[in-house]
N, C-alpha and C positions, 0 to 999 in steps of 0.2 A: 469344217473337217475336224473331227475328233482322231487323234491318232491313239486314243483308246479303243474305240470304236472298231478302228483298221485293225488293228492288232490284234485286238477277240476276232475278227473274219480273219485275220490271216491264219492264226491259230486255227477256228476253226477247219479251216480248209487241211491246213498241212495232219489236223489229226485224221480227218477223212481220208487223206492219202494213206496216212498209216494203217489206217483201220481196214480201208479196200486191199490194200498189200498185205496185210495179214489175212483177210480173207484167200486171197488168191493163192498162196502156201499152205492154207490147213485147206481149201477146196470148202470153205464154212459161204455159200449163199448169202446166208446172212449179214453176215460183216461185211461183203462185198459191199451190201445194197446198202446198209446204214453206212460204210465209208462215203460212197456216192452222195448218198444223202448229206451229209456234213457238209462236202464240198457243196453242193449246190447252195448249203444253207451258208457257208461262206462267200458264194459269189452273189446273193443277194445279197447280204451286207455290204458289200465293197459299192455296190449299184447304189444302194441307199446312199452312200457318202459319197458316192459323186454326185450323186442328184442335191443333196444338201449343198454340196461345194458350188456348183453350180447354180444354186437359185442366191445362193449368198454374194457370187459373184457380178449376178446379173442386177441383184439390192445397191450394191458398191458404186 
């Protein structure tokens, strides 16, 4: 587990949130769909570092 790793996704995610929540106040489509986008691309990162935690666990 890199908690570098986790960090940039977590980041990621919470700037999604923000960027969807700005969307949704200016009524911008846009921003909506790339906030989404971010989170999704933050919840695969989280998935990758479990999957890594997990194979390393299962090495141990």
């Amino acid at each position: 587990m890199s908690v570098e790793d986790r960090t940039k996704a977590t980041g990621k995610n919470i700037e999604g949130k923000a960027q969807e929540a700005w969307g949704n106040v200016t009524g911008d489509p846009e921003d909506k769909a790339e906030g989404k986008a971010k989170q999704a691309e933050g919840e695969v990162r989280h998935g990758v570092e479990d999957v890594k935690d997990n194979v390393k666990e299962k090495l141990n």
